[in-house]
N, C-alpha and C positions, 0 to 999 in steps of 0.2 A: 068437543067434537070438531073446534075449526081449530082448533090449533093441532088435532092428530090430524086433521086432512093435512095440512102447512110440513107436519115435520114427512108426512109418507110423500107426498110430492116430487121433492127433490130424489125418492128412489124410485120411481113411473119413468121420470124424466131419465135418469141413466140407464135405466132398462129397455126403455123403447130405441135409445140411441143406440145400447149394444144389439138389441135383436135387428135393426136396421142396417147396421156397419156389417155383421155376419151374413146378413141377405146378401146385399150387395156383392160382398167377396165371394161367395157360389157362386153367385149368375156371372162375376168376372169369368172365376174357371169353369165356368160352364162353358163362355161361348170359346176361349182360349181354346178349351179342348177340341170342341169343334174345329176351330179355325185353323187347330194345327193336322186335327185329322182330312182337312178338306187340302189344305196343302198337299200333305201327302200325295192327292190322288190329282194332283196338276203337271204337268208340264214339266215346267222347271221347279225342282227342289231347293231355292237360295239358292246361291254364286257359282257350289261347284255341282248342280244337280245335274242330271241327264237329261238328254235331250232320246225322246220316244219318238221311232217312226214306225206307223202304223202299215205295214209291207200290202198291198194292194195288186190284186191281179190287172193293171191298167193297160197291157200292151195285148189283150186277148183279141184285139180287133186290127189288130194288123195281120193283114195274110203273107206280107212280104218283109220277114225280118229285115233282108240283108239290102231294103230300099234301094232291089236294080244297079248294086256294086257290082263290077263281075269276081270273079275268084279269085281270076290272079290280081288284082288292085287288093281285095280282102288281105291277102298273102302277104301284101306289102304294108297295108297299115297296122297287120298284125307285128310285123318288124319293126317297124317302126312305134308301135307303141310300148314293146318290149325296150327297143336299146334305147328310149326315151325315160323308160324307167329305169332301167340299170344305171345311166347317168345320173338321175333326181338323186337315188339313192346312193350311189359311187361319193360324191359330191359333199352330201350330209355326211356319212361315215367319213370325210376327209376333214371337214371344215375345223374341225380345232384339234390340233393344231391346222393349219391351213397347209394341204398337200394334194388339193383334190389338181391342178395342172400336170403333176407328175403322176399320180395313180387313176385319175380318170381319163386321161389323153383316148387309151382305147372304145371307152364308151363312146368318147363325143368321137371320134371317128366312126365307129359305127350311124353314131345320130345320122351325120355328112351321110353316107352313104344310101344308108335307106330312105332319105329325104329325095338324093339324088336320083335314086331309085323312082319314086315317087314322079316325080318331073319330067324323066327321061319320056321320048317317045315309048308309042304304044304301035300295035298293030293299026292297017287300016284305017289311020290318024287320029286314032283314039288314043287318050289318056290318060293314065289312074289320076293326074293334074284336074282331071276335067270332072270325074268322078268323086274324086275325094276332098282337093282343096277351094273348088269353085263349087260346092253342091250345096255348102248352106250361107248362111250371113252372119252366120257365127265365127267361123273359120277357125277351129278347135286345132286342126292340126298346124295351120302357118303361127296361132297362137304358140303351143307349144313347142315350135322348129327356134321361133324368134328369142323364148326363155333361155335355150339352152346355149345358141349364140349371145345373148344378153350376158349371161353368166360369163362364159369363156371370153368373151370380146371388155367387158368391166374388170377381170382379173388380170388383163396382158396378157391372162397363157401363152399367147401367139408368140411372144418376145422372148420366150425361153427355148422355141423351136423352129428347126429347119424344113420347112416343107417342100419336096421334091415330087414329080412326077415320074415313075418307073416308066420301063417298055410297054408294060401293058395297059398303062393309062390311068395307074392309081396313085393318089398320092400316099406320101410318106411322111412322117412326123418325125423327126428325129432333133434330139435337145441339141442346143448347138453349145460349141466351146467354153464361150464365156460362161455359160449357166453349170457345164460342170466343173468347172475352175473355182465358181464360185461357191458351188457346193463344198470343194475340195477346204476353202479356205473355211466356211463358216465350221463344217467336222471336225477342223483341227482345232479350233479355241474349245468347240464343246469338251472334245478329248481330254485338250487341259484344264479345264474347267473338272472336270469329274478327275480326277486325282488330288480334289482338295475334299476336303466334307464340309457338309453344306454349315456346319454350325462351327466352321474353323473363325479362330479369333485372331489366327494372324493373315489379314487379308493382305498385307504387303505382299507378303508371300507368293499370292496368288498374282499380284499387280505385274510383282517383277517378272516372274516366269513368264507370262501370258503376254504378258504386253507385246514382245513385237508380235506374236502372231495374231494379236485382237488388230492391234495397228494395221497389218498390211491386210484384211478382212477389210477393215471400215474404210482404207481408200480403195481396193479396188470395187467396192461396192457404192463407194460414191462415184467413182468412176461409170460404172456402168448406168447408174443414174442419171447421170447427165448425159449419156448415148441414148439414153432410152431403152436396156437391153433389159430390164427387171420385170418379174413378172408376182405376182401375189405371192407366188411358195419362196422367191427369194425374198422378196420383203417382210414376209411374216418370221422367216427365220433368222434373218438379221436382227428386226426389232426386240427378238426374244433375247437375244447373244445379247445386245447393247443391255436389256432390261436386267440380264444374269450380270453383268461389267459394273452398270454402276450402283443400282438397287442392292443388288443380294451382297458384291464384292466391297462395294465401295470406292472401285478404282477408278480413274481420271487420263484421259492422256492427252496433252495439247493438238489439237490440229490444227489446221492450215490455218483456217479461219481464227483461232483464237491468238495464234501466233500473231493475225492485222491488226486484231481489236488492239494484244499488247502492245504493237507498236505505235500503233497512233497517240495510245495514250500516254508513251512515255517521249512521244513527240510535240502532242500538247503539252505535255509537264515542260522539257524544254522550252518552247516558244517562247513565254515570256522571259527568259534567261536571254534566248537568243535577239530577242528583241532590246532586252536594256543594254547590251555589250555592243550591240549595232549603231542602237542613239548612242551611247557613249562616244565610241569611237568616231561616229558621225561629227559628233559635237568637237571633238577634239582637232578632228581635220578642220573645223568650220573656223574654228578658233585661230586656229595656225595659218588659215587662209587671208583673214581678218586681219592677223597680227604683219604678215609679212606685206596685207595693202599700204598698211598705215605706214609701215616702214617707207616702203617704193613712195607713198604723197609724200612724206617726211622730208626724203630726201632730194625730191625732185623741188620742191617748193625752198629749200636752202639753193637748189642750183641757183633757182631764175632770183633769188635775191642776191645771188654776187654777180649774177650776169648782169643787173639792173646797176648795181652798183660801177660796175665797169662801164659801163656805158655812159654815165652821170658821172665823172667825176667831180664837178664842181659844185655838186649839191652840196656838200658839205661846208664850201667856204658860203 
């Protein structure tokens, strides 16, 4: 009897271990389940979940929507918060490739305007200024006047155009010279650029054609760079031209600057040449200098012993 107890043992012992290890694993997916379905009804879903807002009737207790605006200032911030959109959005549909300077110009003018609007006198020394930009401590509207000069004023738009005031006391934006000159130069490398295919293998090809017109592009664009006349849409579209020149083409072309570097370096290479030919020649003169003293003492010191001589003659008896 104790030796069947001894041999059944060891199968109690593995069976209580298995009925335990399957318990266990339920009650994991048990509360898993839960805890995935209580997820579900939260907030946020993981990383890219939604965000719920619960819509609330919370403005039922204001009797005066329009917080003692008058009409015509309404009228005005409604402009203004239209051509402040049209810009936001002009700007984004521009930004890559970068062209929002030359296709949004008209927005941000209208911005200028209706802002100015905004500031301008009112009747009876009232102001929509007074009304609209000084009414809270937030200042939502000089916030968003200040983005959209932020924007325009960090890209140099300004430096690509000429601003004039007409008769009637508006101003004018108009591109000036150098920016369509410059346009003029960076459309012609593209031109030639697109007469090769982009997976051509003989990029010489394209090096030799293009070259001078890439050439006189990169200095008059480093030209205007150093005036300061560049504004985002001409730097984004140069950068690309250089990136299609040497990335895509593989081409090179010396400029000013590389032309100094080569010189100095092949002015350092001489140096030391010019330097041993210098001491040489130094030494040579020094030499010959030396050689013709000894001579002059040589022969002046033979004068003064026949002079001596002449003077003494009886030294010798």
């Amino acid at each position: 009897m104790m030796m069947a107890c001894d041999k059944l043992f060891p199968i109690f012992v593995v069976l209580f271990y298995f009925t335990f290890i399957t318990g266990v694993y339920s009650s994991g997916n048990m509360f898993h389940n839960s805890g995935a379905d209580h997820s579900e009804e939260t907030l946020f879903s993981g990383a890219l979940g939604n965000v719920v807002f619960a819509e609330e009737s919370w403005v039922k207790g204001r009797t005066d929507p329009s917080g003692g605006i008058s009409e015509k200032c309404m009228k005005l911030l409604d402009s203004f918060s239209n051509s402040t959109s049209d810009f936001l959005t002009c700007i984004l549909n521009y930004s890559r490739p970068l062209h929002y300077c030359e296709k949004c110009v008209s927005e941000f003018v209208d911005v200028l305007n209706t802002y100015a609007a905004i500031c301008s006198d009112g009747e009876n020394g009232t102001t929509c200024q007074d009304e609209l930009l000084r009414a809270d401590n937030v200042q939502v509207i000089l916030l968003a006047y200040d983005f959209v000069e932020t924007v325009w004023d960090k890209s140099t738009c300004h430096n690509c155009y000429n601003s004039s005031v007409n008769k009637n006391g508006t101003t004018e934006y108009k591109p000036t010279e150098e920016t369509l000159l410059m346009l003029d130069e960076i459309d012609e490398v593209q031109k030639c650029f697109q007469d090769f295919a982009e997976d051509t293998a003989d990029n010489a090809t394209v090096c030799d054609v293009c070259k001078k017109l890439y050439s006189n592009a990169n200095k008059y664009y480093n030209m205007l760079d150093e005036e300061g006349k560049l504004c985002s849409d001409l730097k984004d579209s140069m950068n690309y031209t250089r990136r299609m020149w040497s990335k895509k083409f593989k081409c090179t072309v010396a400029q000013r600057n590389d032309l100094v570097i080569y010189g100095m370096a092949v002015a350092v290479g001489f140096f030391p040449v010019i330097l041993y030919v210098g001491a040489f020649v130094y030494g040579k003169l020094q030499e010959k200098k030396c050689k013709s003293t000894r001579q002059r003492a040589t022969g002046s010191s033979r004068q003064r012993v026949i002079l001596s001589e002449s003077v003494n003659p009886e030294s010798e008896s």
